[in-house]
C-alpha positions in Angstrom: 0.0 0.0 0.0 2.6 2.7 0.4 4.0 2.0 -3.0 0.3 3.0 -3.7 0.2 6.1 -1.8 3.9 7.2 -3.0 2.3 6.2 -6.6 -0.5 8.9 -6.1 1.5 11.8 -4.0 4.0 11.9 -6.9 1.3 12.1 -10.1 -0.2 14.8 -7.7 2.8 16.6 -7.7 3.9 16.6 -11.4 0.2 17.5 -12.1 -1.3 19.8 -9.8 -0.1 22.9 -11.6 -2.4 22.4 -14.6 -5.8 22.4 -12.0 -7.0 25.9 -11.9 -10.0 25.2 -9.5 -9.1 25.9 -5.9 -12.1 23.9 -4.4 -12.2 20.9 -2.0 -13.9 18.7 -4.3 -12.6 20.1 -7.7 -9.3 21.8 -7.2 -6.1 22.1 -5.9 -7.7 22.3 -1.8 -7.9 18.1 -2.4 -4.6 17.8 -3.3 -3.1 20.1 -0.4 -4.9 17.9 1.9 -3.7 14.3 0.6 0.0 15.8 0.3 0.0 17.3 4.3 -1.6 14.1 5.0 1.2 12.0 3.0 3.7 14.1 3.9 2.8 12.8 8.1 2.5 9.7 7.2 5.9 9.2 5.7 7.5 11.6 7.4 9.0 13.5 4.8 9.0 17.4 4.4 9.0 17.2 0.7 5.6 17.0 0.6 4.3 19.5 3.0 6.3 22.4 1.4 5.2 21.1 -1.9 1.5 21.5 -0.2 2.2 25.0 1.8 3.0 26.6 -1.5 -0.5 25.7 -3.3 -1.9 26.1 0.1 -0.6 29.9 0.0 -2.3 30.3 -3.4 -5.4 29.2 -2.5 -5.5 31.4 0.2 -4.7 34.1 -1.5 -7.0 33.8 -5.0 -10.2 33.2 -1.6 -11.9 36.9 -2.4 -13.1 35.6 -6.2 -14.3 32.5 -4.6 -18.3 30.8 -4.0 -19.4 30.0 0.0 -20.0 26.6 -1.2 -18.3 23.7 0.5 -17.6 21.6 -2.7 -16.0 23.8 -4.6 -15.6 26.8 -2.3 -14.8 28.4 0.7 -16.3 26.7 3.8 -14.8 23.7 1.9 -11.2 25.3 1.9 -11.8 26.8 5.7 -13.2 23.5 7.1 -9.8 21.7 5.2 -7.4 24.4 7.5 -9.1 24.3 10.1 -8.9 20.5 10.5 -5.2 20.7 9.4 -4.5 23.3 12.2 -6.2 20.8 14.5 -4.3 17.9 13.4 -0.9 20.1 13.7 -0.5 19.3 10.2 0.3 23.2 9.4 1.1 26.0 12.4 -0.9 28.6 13.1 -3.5 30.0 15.7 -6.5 29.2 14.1 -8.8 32.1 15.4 -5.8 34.6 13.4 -5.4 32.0 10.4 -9.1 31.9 9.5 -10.4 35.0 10.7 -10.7 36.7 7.3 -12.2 33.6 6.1 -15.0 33.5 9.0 -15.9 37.0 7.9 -16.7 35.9 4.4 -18.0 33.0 5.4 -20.6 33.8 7.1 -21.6 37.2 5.7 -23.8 35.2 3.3 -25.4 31.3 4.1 -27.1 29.9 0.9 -26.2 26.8 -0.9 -28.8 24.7 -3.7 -29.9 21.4 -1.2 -30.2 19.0 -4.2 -26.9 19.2 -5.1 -24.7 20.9 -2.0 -24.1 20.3 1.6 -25.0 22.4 4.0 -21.2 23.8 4.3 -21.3 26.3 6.8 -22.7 24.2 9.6 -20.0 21.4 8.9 -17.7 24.3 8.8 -19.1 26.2 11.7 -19.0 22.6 13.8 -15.4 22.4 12.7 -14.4 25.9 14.2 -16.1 25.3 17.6 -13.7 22.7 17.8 -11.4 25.3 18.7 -13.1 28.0 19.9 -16.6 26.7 22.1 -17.5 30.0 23.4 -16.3 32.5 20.3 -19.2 34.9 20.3 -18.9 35.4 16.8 -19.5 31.4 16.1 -22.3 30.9 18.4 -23.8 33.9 16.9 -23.9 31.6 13.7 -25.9 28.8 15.7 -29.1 31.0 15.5 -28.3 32.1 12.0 -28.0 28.6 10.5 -30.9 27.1 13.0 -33.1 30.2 11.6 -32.0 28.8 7.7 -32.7 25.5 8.5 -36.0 25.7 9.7 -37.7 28.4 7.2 -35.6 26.5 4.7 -37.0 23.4 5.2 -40.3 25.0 5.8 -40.6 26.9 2.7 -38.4 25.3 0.0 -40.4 23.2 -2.4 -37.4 22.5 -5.3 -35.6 19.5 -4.8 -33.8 18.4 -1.6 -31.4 15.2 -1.7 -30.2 12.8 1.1 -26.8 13.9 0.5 -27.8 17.4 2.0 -30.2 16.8 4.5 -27.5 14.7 6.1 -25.0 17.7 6.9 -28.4 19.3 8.6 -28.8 15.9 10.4 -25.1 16.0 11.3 -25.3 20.4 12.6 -28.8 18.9 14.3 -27.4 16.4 16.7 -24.2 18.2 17.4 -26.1 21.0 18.3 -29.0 19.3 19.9 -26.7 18.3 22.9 -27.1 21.8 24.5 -30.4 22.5 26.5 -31.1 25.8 25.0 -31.4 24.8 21.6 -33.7 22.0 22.1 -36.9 23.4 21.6 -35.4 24.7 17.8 -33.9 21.9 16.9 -37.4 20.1 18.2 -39.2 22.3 15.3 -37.0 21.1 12.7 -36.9 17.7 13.6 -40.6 18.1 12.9 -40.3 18.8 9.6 -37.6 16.0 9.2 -40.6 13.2 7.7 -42.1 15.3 5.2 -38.8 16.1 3.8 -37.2 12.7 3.6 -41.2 11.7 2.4 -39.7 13.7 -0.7 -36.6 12.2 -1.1 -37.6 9.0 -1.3 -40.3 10.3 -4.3 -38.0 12.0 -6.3 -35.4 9.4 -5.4 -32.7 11.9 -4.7 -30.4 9.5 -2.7 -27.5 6.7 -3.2 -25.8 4.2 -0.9 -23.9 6.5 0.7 -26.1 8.7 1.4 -28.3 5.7 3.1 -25.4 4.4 4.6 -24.2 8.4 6.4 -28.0 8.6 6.7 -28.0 5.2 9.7 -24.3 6.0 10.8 -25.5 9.7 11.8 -28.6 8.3 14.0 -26.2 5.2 15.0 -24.0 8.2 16.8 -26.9 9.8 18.7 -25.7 9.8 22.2 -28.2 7.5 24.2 -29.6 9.9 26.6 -30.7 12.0 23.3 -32.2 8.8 20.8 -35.9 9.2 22.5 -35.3 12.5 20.7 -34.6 10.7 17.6 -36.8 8.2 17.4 -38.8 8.6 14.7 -36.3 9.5 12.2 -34.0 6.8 13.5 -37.0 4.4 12.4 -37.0 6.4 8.4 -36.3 3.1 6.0 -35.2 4.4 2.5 -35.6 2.0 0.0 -32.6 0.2 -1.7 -31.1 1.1 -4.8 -29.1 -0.5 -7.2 -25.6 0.7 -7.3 -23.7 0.7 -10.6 -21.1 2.8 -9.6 -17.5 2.1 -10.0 -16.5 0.6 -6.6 -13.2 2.1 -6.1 -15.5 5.6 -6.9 -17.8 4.5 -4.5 -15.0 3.8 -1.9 -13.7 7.4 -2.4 -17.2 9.3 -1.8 -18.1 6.9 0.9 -14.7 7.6 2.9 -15.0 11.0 2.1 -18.6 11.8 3.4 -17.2 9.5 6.8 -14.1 11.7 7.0 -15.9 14.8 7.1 -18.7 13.2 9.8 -16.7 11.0 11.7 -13.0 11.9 11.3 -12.2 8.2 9.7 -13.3 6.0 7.0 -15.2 2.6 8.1 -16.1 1.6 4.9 -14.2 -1.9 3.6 -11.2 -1.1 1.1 -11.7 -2.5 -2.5 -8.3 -5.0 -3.3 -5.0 -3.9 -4.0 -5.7 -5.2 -7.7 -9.1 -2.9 -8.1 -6.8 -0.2 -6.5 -3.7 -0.7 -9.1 -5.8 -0.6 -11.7 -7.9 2.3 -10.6 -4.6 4.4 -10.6 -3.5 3.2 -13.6 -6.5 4.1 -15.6 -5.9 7.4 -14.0 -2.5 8.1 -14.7 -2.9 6.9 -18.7 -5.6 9.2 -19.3 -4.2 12.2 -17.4 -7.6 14.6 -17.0 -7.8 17.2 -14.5 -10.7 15.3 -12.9 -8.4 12.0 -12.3 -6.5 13.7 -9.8 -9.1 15.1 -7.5 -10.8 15.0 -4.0 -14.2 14.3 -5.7 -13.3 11.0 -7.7 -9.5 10.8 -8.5 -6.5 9.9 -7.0 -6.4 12.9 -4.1 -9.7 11.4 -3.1 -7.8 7.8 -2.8 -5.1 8.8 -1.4 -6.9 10.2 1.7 -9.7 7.6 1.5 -6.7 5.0 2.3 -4.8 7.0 4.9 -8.2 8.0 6.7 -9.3 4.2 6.3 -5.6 3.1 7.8 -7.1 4.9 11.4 -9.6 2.6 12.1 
């Protein structure tokens, strides 16, 4: 495997100058995170600086960017943050992201058929570090407001694969008395929406499978609570998807939930091949978080903590 993971960190370096994009999912903020992560796990600097200097760019091209986590910057904030928190890169996180709380949170929108809900994964992230910031807790209200007229008033499409990062801000949040009674409103309004879902069949195996882990990790004392969303059934659906691809976007969605990957890796064989498919064809897409071999890469170290 770390012939594998050496494989992928040097294709990302010889490549990573041709992607443009400065996203999470679809850009160069994918790549800085498997290379940081590399870099640890072999225990050479090579990789780091390699990372701190795309990092740097990022950072500074943030002002053109979208407030989407995908391909934007709660994506690129929650990466740093969790990099900082990892000692992965130095810094004192309040200083380091302070410019990109402001824009952050100066606007909250994102499409909820095809986006998470970024800045509550992002905002979660942050409280990490700072539990009592004003400024954060101040975002609390703001996203819990958003949430429920959202989810009150929104009649376009909502998929699985959003309504689980509002699961995910829900329970986290739902551990602190004073918000119960909100997050009780919403959770009212949970059946109806995933009553759509299932209609419009806006869901995949990972999102079913995120969808039981999230309610699996409901601290007992709060699943009375939960009941009745915990009980939801989606039915299955037949998945055609590439199974190395599905192992990257299942790892993926458990990094950013759980901090590791559970999900089984496919064989070393699938895996070999996977790469080498990758590296023939050398398109920008090959080589990102979303599907390509950053996504891999990580999906494999983050798998390699359980």
């Amino acid at each position: 495997m770390n012939n594998l993971l050496q494989r992928i960190a040097n294709t990302l370096v010889l490549y990573s100058y041709h992607i443009n994009d400065n996203g999470l999912f679809t850009g160069r903020t994918g790549i800085i995170y498997y290379l940081y992560n590399y870099s640890y796990y072999v225990g050479n600097e090579y990789y780091s600086d390699f990372a701190g200097d795309l990092l740097d760019k990022v950072l500074k091209a943030s002002n053109g960017l979208s407030n989407d986590f995908e391909h934007g910057l709660t994506g690129i904030g929650w990466i740093v943050s969790r990099l900082l928190r990892e000692n992965l890169v130095d810094g004192e996180p309040n200083k380091v992201l302070q410019n990109v709380d402001k824009k952050v949170f100066s606007r909250i929108a994102c499409d909820p058929e095809i986006s998470l809900l970024g800045h509550a994964i992002y905002l979660l992230e942050r409280l990490k570090f700072d539990p009592d910031g004003l400024n954060l807790l101040e975002q609390i209200d703001n996203i819990l407001k958003i949430c429920e007229n959202g989810l009150q008033k929104y009649v376009g499409k909502i998929s699985l694969y959003h309504i689980n990062s509002v699961l995910y801000f829900l329970i986290a949040i739902d551990k602190e008395r004073k918000y119960f009674d909100r997050v009780e409103n919403i959770r009212k309004l949970l059946p109806n929406v995933l009553k759509r879902i299932i209609d419009q069949r806006l869901y995949d195996a990972t999102d079913q499978l995120i969808f039981n882990q999230l309610i699996e990790n409901v601290g007992t004392v709060y699943l009375p609570r939960w009941n009745y969303i915990r009980l939801y059934q989606f039915p299955k659906m037949i998945d055609y998807t590439d199974p190395v691809e599905r192992y990257i976007y299942t790892a993926r969605m458990q990094e950013i939930y759980f901090g590791i990957a559970s999900i089984n890796a496919p064989s070393d064989q699938q895996i070999n091949d996977f790469i080498d498919r990758k590296q023939e064809s050398i398109t920008l897409d090959g080589f990102l978080y979303q599907k390509g071999l950053a996504g891999l890469g990580c999906a494999i170290l983050k798998s390699n903590l359980k």
